[in-house]
C-alpha positions as CSV (number, residue, x, y, z in Angstrom):
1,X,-11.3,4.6,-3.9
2,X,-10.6,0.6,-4.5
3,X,-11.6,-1.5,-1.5
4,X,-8.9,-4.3,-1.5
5,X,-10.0,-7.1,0.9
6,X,-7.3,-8.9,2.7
7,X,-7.7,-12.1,5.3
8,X,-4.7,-11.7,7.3
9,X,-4.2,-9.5,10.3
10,X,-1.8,-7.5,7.9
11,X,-0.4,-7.5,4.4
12,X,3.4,-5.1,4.4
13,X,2.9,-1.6,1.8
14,X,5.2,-3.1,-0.7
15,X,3.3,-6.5,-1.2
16,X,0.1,-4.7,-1.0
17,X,1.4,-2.0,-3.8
18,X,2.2,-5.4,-6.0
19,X,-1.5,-7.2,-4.6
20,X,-3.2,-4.4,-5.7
21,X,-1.1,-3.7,-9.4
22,X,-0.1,-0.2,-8.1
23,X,3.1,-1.1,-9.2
24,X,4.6,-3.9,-11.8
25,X,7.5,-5.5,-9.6
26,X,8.7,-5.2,-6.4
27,X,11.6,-3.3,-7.1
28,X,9.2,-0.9,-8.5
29,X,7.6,-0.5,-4.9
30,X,10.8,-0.2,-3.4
31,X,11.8,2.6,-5.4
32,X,8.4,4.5,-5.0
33,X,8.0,4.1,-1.5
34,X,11.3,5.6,-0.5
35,X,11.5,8.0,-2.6
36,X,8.5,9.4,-0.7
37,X,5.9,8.8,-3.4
38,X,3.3,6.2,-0.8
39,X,0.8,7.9,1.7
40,X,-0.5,5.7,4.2
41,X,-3.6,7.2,6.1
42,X,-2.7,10.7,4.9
43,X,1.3,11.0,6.1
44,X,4.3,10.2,3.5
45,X,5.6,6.5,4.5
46,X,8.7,4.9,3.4
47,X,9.4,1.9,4.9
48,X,8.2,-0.6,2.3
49,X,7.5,-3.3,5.3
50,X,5.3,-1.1,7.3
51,X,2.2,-3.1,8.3
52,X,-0.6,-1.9,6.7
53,X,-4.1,-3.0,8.7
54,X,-8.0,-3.2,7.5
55,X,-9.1,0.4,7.9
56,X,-6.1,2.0,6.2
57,X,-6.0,4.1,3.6
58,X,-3.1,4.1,1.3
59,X,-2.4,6.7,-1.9
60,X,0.1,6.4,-4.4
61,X,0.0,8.4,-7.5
62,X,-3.8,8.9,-8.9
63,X,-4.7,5.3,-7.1
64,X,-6.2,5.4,-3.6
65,X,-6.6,1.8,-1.8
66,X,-8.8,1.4,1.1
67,X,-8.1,-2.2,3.6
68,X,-10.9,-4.2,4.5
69,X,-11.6,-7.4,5.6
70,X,-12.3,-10.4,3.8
């Protein structure tokens, strides 16, 4: 599992799918995460703007991202 570190209070699922070269473009995240393809903290999400928050797990494909803090 990749630790990505952000310093915010939040980075959105399709920003952090881009942050963390899951994907190549945006449109790319789009695509994947409503066509059901993104967990976020084990449950299929796809709203590409949900707020993802240190401590949250996301899994897409064979890549699992874990949020902590900076």
């Amino acid at each position: 599992m990749e630790k990505i570190a952000i310093n915010t209070e939040f980075i959105k699922l399709d920003s952090l799918l881009k942050f963390a070269a899951a994907v190549g473009t945006g449109g790319e995240a789009k695509y994947v995460i409503a066509e059901g393809m993104v967990e976020v903290n084990g449950e299929v999400c796809t709203m590409r703007g949900k707020k993802i928050r240190v401590g949250d797990k996301v899994k897409f494909a064979d890549i699992e991202l874990e949020i902590v803090s900076e």
